[in-house]
N, CA, C and O atoms as a MOPAC input file, in Angstrom:
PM7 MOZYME 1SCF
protein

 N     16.88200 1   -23.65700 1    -5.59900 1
 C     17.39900 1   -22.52300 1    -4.87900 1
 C     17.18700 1   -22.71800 1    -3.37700 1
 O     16.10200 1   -23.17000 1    -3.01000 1
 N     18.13100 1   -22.41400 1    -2.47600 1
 C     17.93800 1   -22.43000 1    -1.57900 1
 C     17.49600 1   -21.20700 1    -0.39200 1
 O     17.93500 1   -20.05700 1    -0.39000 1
 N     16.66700 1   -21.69700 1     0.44200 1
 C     16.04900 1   -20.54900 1     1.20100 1
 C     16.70100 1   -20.13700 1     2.29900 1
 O     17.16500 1   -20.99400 1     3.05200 1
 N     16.83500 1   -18.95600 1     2.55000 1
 C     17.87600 1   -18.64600 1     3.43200 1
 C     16.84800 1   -18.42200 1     4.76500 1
 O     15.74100 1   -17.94400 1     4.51500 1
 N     17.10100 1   -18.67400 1     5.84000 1
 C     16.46600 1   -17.96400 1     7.11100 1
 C     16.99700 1   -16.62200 1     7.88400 1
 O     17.44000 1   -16.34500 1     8.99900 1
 N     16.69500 1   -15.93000 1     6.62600 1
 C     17.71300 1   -14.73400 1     7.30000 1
 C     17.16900 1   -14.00200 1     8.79000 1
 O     17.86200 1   -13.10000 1     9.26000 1
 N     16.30800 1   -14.29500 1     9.27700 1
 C     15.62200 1   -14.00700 1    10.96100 1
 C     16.47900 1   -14.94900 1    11.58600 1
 O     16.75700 1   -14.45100 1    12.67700 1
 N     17.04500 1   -16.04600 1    11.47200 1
 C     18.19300 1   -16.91200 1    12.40300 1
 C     19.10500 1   -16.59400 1    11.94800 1
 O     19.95700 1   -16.78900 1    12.81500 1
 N     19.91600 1   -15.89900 1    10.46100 1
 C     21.23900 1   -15.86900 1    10.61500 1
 C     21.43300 1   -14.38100 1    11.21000 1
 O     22.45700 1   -13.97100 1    11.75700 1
 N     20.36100 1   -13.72600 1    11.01400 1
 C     20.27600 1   -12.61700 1    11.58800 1
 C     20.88400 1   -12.42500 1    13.61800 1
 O     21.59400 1   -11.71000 1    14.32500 1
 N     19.91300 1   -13.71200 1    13.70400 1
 C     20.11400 1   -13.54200 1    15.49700 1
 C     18.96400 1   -13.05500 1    15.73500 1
 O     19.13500 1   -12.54800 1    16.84400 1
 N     17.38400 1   -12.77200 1    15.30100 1
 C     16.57400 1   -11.35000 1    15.89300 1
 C     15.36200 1   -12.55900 1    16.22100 1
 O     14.97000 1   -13.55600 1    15.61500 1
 N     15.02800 1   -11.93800 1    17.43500 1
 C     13.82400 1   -12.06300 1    17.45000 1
 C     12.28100 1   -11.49800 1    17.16600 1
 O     12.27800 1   -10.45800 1    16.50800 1
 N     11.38300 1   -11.84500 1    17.42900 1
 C     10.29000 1   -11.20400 1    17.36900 1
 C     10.20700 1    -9.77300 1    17.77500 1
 O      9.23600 1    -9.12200 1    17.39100 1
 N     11.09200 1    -9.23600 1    18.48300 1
 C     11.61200 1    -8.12900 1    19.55100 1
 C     12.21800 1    -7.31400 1    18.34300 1
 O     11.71700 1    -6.21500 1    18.10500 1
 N     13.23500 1    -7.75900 1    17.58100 1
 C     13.77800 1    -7.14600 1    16.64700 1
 C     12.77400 1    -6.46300 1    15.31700 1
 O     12.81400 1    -5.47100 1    14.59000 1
 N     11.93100 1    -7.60000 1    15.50800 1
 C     11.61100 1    -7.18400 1    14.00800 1
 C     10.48800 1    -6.21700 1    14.01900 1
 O     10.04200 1    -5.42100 1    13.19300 1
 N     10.14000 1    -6.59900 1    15.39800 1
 C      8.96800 1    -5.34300 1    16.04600 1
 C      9.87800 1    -3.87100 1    16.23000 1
 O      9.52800 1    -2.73400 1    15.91100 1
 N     10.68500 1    -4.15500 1    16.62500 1
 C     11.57500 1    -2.25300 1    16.84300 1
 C     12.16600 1    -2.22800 1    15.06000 1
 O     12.59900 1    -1.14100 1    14.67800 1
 N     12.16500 1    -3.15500 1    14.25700 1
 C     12.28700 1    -2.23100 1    12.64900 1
 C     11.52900 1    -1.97800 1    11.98800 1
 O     11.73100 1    -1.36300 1    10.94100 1
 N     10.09600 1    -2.48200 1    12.49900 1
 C      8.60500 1    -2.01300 1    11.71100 1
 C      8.71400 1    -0.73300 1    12.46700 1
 O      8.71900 1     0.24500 1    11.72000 1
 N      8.81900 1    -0.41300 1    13.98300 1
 C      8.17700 1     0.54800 1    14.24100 1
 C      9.41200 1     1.78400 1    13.62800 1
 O      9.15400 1     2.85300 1    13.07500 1
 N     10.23500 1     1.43600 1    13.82200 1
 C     11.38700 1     2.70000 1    13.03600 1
 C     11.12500 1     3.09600 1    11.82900 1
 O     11.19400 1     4.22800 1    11.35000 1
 N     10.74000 1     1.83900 1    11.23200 1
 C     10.22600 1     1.95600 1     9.36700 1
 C      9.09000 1     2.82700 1     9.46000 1
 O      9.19600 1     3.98200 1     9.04900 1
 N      8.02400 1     2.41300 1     9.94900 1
 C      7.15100 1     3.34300 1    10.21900 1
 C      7.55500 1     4.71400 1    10.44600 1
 O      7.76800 1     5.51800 1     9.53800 1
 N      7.66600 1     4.98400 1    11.82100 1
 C      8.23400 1     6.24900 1    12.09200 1
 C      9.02800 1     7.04400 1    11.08700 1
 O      8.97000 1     8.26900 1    10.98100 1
 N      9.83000 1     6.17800 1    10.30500 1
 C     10.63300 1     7.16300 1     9.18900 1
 C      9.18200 1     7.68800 1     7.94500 1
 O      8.98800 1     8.76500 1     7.38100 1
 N      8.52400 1     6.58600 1     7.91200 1
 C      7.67900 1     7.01400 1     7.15300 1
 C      6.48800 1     7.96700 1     7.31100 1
 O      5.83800 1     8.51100 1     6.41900 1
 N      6.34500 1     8.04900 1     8.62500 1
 C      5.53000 1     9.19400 1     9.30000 1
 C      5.68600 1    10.65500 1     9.21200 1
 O      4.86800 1    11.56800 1     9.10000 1
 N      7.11100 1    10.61300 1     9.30500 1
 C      7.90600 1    11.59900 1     9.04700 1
 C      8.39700 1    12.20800 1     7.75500 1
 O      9.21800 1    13.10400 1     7.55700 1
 N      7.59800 1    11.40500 1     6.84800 1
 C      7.79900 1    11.83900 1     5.30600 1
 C      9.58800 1    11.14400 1     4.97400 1
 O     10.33200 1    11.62600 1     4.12000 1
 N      9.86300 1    10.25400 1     5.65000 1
 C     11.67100 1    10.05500 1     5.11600 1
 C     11.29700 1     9.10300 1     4.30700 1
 O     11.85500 1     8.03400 1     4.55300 1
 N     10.23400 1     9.08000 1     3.04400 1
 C     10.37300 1     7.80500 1     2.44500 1
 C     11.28200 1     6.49900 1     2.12700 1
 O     11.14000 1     5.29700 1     2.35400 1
 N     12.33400 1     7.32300 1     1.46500 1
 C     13.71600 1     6.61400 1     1.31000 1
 C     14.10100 1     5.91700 1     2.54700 1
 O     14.28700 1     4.71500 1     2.35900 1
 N     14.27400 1     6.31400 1     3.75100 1
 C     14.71200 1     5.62200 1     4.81300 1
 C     13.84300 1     4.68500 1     5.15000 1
 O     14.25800 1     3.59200 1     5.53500 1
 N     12.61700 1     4.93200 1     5.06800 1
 C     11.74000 1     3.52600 1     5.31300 1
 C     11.56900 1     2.74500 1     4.50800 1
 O     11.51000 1     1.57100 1     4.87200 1
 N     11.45000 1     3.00800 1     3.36300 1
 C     11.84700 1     2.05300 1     2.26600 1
 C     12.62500 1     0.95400 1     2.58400 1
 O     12.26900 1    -0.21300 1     2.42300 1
 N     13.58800 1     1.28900 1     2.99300 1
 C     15.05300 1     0.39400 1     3.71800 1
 C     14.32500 1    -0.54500 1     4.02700 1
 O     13.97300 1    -1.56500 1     3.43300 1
 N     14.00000 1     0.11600 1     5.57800 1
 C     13.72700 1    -0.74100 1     6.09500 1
 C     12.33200 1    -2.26300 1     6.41900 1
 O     12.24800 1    -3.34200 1     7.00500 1
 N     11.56000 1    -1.39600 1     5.61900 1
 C     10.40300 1    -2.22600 1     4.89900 1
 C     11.19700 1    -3.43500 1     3.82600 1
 O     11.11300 1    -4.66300 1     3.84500 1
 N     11.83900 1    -2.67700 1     3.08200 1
 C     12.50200 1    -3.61100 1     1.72700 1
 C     13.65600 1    -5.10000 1     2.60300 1
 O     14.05600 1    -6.13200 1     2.06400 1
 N     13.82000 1    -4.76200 1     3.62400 1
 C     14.91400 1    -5.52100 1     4.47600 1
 C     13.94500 1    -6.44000 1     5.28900 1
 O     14.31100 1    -7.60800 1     5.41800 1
 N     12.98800 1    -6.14200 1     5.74500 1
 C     11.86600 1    -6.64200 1     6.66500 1
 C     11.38700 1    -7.66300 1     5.88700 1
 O     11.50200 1    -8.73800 1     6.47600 1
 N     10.79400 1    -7.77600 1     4.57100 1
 C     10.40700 1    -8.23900 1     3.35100 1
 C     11.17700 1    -9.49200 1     3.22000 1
 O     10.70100 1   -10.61600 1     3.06200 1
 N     12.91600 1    -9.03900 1     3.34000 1
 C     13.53300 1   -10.24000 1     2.56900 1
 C     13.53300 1   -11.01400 1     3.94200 1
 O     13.79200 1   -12.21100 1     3.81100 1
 N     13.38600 1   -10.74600 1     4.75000 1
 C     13.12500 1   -11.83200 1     6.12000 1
 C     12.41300 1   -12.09100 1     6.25200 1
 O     12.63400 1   -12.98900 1     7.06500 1
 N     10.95700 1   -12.06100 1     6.03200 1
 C      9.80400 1   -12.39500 1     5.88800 1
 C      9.22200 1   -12.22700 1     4.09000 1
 O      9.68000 1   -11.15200 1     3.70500 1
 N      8.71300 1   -12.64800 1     3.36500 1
 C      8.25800 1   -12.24000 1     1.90600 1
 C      6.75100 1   -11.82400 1     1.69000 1
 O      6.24200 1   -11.07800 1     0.85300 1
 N      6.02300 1   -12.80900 1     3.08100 1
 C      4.63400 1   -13.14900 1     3.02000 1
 C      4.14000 1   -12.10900 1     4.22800 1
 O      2.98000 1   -12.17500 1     4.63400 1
 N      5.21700 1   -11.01400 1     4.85400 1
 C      4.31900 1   -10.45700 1     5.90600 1
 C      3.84100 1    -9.55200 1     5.50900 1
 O      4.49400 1    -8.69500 1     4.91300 1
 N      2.36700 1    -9.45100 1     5.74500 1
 C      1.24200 1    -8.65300 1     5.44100 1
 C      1.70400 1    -7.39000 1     5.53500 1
 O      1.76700 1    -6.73400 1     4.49500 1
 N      2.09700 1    -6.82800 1     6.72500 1
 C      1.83300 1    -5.18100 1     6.89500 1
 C      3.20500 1    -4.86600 1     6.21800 1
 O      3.32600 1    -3.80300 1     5.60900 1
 N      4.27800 1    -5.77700 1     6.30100 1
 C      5.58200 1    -5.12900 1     5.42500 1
 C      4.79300 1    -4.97300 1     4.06200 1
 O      4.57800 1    -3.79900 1     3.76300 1
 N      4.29400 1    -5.97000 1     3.13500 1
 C      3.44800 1    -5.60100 1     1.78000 1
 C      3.41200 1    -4.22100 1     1.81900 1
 O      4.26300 1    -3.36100 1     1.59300 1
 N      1.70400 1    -4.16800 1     2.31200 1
 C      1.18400 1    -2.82700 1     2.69700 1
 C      1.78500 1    -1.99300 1     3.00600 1
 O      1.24600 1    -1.06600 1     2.40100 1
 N      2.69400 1    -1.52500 1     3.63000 1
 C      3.08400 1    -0.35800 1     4.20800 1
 C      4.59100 1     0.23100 1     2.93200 1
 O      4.67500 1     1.37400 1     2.48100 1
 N      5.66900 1    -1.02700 1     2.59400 1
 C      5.89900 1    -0.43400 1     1.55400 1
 C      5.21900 1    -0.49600 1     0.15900 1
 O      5.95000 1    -0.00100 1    -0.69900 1
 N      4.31000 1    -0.85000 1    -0.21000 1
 C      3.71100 1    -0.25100 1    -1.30300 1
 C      3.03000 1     1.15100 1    -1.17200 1
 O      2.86400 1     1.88700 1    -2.14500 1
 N      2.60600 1     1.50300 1     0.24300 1
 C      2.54800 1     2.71400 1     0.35100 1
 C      3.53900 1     3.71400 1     0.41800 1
 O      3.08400 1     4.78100 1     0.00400 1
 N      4.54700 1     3.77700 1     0.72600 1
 C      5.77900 1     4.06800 1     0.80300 1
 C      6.06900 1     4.16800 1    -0.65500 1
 O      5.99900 1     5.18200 1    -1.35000 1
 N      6.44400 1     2.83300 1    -1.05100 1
 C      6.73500 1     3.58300 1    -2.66100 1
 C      5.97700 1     4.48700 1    -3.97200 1
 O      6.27500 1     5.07900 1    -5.00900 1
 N      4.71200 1     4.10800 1    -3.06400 1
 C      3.67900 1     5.23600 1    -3.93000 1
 C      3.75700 1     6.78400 1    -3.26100 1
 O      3.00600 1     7.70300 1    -3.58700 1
 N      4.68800 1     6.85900 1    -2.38600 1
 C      4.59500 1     8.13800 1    -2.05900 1
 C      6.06300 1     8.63200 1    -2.48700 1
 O      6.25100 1     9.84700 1    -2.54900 1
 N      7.11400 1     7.74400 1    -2.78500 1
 C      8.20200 1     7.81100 1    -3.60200 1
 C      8.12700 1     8.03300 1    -4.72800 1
 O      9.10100 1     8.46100 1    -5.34700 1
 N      6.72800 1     7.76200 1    -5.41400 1
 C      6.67800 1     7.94000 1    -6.59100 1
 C      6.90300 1     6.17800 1    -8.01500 1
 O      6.96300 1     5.90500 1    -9.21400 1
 N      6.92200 1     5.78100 1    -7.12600 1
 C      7.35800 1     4.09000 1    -7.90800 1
 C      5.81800 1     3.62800 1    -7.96400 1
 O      5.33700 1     3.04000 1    -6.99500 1
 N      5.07100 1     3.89400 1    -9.07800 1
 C      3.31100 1     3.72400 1    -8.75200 1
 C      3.42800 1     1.82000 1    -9.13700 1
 O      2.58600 1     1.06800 1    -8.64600 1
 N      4.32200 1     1.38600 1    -9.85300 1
 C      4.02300 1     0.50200 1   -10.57300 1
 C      4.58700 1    -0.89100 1    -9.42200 1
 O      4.15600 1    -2.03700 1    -9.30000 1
 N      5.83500 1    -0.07800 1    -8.63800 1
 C      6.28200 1    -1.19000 1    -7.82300 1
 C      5.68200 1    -1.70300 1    -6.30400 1
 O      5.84300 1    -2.70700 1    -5.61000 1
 N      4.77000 1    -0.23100 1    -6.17000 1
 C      3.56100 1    -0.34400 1    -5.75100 1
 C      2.68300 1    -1.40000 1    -5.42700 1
 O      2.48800 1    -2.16600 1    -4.48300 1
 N      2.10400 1    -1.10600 1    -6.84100 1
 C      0.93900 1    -1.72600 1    -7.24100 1
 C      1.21300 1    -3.17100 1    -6.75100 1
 O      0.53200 1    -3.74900 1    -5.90400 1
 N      2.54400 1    -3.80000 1    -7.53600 1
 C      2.93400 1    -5.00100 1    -7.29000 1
 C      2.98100 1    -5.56100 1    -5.51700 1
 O      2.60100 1    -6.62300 1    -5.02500 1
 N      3.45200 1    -4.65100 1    -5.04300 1
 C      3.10700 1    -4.79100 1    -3.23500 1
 C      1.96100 1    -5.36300 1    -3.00500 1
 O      1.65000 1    -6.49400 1    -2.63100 1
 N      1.11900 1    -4.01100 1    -3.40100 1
 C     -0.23300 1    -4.17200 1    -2.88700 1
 C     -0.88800 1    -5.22500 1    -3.62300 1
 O     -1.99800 1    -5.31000 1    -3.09800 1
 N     -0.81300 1    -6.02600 1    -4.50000 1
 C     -1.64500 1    -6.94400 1    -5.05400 1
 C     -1.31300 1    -8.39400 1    -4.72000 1
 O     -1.97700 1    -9.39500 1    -4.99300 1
 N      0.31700 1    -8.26600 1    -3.81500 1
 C      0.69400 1    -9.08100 1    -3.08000 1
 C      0.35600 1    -9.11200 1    -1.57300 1
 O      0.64300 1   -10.17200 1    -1.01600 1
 N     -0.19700 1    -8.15200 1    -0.81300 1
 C     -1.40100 1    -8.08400 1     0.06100 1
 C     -2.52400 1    -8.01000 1     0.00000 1
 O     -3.27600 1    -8.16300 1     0.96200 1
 N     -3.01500 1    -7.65100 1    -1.64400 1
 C     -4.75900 1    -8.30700 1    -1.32600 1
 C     -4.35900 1    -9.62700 1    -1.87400 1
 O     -5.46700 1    -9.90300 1    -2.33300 1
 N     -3.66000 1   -10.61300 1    -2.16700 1
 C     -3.89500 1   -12.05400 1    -2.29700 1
 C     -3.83600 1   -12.29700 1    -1.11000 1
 O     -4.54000 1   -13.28600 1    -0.90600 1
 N     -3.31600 1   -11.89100 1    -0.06700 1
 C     -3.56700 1   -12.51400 1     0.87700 1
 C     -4.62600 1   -11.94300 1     1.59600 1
 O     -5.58800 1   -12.71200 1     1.59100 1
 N     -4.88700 1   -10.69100 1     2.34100 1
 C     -5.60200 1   -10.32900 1     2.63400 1
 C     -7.01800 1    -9.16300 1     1.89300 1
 O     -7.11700 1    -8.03800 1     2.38400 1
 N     -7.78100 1    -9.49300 1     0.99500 1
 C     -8.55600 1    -8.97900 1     0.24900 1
 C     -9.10200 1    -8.29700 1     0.57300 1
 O     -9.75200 1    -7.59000 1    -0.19700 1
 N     -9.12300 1    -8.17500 1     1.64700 1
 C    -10.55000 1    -6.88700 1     2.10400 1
 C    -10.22600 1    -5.55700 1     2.77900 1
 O    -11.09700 1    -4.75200 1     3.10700 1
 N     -8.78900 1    -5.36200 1     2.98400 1
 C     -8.39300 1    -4.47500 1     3.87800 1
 C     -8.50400 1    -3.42000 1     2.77200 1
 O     -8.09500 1    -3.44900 1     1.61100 1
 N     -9.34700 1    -2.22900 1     3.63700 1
 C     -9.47600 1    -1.29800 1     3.32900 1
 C     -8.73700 1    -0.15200 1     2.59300 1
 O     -9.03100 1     0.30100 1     1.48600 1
 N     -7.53100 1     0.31100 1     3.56100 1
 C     -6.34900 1     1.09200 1     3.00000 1
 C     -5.69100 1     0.40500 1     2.07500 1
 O     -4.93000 1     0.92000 1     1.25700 1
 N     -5.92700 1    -0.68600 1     2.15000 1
 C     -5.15500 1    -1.22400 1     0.77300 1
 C     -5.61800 1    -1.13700 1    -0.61500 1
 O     -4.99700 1    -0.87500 1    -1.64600 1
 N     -6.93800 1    -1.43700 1    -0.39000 1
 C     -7.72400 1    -1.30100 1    -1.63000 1
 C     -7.56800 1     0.46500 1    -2.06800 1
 O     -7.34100 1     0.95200 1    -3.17600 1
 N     -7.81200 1     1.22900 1    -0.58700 1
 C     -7.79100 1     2.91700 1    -1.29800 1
 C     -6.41900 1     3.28700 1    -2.14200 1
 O     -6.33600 1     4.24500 1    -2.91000 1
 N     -5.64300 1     2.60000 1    -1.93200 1
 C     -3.95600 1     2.86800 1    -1.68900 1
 C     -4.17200 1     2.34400 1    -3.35300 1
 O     -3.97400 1     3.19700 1    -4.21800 1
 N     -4.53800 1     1.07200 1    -3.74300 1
 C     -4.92700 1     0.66700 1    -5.25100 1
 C     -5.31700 1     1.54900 1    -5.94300 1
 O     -4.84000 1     1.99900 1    -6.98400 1
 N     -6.34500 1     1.87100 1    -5.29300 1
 C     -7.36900 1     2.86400 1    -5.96400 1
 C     -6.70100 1     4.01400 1    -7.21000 1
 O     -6.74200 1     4.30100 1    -8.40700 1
 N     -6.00300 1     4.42800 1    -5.71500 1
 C     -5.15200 1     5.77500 1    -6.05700 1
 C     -4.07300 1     5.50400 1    -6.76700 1
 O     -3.39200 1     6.50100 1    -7.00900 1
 N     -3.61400 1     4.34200 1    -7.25400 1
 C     -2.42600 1     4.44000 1    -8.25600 1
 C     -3.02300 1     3.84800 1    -9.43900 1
 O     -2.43800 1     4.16800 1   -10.47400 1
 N     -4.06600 1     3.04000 1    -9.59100 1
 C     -4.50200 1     2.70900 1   -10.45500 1
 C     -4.89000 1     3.95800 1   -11.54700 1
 O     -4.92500 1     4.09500 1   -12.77000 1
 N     -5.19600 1     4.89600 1   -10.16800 1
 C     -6.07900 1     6.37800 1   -11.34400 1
 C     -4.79300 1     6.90800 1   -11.56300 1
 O     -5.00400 1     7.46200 1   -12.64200 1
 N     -3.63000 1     7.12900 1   -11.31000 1
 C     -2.34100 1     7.86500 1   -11.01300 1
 C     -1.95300 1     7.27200 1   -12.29700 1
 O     -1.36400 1     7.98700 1   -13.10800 1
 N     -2.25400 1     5.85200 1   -12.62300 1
 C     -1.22900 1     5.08300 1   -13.95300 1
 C     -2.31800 1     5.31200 1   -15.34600 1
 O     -1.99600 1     5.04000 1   -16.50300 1
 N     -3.59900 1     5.84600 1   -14.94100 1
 C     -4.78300 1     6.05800 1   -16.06000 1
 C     -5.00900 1     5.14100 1   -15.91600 1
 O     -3.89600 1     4.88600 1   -16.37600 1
 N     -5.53900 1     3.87700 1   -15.62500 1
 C     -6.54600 1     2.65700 1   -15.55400 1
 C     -7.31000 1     3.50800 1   -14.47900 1
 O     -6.90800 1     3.67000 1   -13.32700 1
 N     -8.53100 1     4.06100 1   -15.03800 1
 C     -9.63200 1     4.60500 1   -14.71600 1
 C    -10.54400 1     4.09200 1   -14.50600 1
 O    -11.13500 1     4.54500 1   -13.52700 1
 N    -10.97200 1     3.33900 1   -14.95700 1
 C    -12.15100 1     2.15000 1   -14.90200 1
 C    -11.81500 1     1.22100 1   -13.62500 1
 O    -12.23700 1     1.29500 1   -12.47100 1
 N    -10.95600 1     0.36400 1   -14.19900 1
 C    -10.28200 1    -0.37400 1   -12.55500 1
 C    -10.24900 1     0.31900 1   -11.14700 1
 O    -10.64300 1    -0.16300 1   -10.08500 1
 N     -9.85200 1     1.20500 1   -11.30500 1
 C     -9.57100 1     2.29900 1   -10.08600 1
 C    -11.69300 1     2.63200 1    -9.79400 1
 O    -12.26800 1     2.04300 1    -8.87900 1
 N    -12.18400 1     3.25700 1   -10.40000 1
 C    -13.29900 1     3.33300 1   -10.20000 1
 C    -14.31200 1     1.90900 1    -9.81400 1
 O    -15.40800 1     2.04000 1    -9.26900 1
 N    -13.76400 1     0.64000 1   -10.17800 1
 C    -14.76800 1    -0.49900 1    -9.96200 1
 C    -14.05600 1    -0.57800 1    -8.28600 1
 O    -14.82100 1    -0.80400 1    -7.34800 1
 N    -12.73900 1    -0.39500 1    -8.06100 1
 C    -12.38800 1    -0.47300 1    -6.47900 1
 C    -13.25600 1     0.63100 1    -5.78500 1
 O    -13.86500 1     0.40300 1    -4.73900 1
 N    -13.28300 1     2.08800 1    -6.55600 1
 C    -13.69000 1     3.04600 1    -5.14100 1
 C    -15.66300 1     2.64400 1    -5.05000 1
 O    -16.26700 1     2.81700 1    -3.99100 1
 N    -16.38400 1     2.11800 1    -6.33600 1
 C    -17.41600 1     1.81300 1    -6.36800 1
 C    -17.53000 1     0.98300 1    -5.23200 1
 O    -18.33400 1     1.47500 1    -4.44100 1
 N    -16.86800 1    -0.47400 1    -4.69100 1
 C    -16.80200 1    -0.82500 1    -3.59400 1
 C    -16.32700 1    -0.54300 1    -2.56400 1
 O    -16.47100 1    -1.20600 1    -1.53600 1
 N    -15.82400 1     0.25800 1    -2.64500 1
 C    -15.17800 1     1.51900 1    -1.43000 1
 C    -16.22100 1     2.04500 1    -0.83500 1
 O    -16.63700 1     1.89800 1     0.31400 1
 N    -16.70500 1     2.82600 1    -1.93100 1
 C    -17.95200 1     3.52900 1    -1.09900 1
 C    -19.47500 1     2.60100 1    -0.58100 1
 O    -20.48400 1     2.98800 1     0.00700 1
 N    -19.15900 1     1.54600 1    -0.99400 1
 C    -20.22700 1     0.78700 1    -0.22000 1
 C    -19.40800 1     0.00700 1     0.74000 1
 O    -19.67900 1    -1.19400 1     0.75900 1
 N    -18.57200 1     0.36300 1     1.45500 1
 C    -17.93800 1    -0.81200 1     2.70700 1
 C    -18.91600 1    -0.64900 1     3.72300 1
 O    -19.53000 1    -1.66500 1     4.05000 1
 N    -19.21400 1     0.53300 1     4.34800 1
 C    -20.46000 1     0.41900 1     5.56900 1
 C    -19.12500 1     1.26200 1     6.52100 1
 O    -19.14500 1     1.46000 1     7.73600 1
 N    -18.03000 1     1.65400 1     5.55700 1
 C    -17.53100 1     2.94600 1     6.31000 1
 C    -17.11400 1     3.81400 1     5.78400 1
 O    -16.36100 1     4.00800 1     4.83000 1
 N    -18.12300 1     4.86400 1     7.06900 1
 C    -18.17300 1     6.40600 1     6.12000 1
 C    -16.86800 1     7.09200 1     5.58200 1
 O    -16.87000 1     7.64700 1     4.48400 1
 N    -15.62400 1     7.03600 1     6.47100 1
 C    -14.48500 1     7.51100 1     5.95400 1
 C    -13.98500 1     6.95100 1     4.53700 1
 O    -13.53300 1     7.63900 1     3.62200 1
 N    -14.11500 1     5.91400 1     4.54100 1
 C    -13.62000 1     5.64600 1     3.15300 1
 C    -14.83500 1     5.93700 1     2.08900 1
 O    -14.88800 1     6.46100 1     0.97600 1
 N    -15.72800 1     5.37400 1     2.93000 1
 C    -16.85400 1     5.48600 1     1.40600 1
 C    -16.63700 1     7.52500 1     1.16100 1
 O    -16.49600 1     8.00100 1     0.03500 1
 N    -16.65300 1     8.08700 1     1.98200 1
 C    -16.51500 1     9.59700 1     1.77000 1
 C    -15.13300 1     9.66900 1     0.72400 1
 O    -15.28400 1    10.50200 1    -0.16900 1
 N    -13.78600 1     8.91600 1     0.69000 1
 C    -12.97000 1     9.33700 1     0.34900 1
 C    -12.91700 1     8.60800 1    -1.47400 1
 O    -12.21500 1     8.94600 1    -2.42700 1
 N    -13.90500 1     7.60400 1    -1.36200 1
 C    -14.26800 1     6.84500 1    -2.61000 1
 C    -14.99400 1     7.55700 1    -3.17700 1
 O    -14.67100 1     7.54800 1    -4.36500 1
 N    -16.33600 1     8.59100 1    -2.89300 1
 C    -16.58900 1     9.36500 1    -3.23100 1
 C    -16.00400 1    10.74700 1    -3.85000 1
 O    -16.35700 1    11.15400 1    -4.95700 1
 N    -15.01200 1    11.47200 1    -2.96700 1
 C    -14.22600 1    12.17900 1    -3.64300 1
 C    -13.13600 1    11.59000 1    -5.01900 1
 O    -12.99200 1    12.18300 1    -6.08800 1
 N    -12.61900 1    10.58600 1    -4.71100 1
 C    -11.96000 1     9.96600 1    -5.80200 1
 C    -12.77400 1     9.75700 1    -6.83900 1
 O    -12.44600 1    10.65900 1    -7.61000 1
 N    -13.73700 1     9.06700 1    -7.42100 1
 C    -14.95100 1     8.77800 1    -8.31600 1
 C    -15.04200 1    10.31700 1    -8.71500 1
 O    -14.77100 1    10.70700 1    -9.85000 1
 N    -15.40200 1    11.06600 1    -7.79200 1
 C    -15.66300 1    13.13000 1    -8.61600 1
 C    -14.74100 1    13.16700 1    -9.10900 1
 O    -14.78300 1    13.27800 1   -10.33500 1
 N    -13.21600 1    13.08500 1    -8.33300 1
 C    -12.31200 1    13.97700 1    -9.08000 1
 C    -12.12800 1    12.79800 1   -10.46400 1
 O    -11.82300 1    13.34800 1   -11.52200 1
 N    -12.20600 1    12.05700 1   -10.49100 1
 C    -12.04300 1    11.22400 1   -11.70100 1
 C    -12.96100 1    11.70400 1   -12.84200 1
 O    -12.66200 1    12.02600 1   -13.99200 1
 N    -14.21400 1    11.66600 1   -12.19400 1
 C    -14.72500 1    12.39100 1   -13.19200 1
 C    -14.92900 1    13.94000 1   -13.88300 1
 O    -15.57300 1    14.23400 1   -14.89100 1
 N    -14.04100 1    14.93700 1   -12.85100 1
 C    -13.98000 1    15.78500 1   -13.78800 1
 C    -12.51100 1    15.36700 1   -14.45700 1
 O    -12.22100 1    15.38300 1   -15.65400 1
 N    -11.91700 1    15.10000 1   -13.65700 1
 C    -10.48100 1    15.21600 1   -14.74200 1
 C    -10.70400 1    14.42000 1   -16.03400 1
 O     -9.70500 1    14.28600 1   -16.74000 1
 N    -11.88000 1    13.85500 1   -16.46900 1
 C    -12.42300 1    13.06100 1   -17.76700 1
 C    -13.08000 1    13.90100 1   -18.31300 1
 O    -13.61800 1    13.78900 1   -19.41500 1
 N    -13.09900 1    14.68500 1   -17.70600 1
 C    -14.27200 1    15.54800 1   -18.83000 1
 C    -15.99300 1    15.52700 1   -18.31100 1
 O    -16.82000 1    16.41100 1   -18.53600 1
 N    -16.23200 1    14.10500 1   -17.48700 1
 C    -17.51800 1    13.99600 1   -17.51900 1
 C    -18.35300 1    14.81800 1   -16.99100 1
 O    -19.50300 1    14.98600 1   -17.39600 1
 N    -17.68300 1    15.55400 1   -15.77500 1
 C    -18.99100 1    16.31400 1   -14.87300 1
 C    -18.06100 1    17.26500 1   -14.66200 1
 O    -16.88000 1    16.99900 1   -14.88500 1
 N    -18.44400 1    18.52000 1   -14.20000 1
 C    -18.09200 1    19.95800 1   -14.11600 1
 C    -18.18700 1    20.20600 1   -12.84200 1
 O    -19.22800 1    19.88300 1   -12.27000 1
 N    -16.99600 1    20.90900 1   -12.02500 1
 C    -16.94700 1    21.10800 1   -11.30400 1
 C    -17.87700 1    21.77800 1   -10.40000 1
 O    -17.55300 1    21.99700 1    -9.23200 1

């Protein structure tokens, strides 16, 4: 199969692809999931391996509601980058969203020990609410 360079048949430079992250973004700031989607999903096929396109639409489609196509994003940004934080929370939260409870809990378990309080606070709330919605502990 052959690989296309779609950033040269395109014409864009570095200039370009910086003003369609930040639009993608911005649509997504703005709650327009669908529209950033676009443009994340387009960013992607010109690049496959760029990090923050990963990340940002797997967040995007978890807020679309696509937990599973997601997941697949994001597990294609922690191979590359493993340690980033929002990514792992962003796991977290669809892992518990799809019922793999356990998985989701062994991520926020290292969540809440990163050595930062915002997340470890938000790994904490995730781990409670997990556990009441199991039954285990009472509100």
């Amino acid at each position: 199969m052959i690989e296309l360079d779609w950033q040269d048949i395109l014409g864009w430079n570095s200039e370009h692809i910086s003003q369609a992250r930040s639009l993608g973004y911005l649509y997504y700031k703005q709650g327009q999931y669908d529209i950033a989607s676009k443009f994340f999903e387009a960013l992607l096929v010109i690049n496959p391996h760029a990090l923050y396109e990963l990340r940002t639409l797997g967040a995007t489609y978890y807020k679309l509601d696509r937990p599973k196509e997601a997941l697949v994003l994001l597990d294609r940004a922690l191979d590359i980058d493993p340690s980033h934080l929002p990514t792992l929370m962003n796991r977290c939260r669809i892992l518990l969203a799809l019922g793999d409870r356990r998985s989701a809990l062994e991520i926020a378990s290292l969540l809440r020990d990163s050595g930062n309080q915002r997340v470890a606070k938000t790994a904490d709330a995730l781990i409670a609410s997990s556990q009441i919605l199991s039954g285990k502990q009472t509100p």
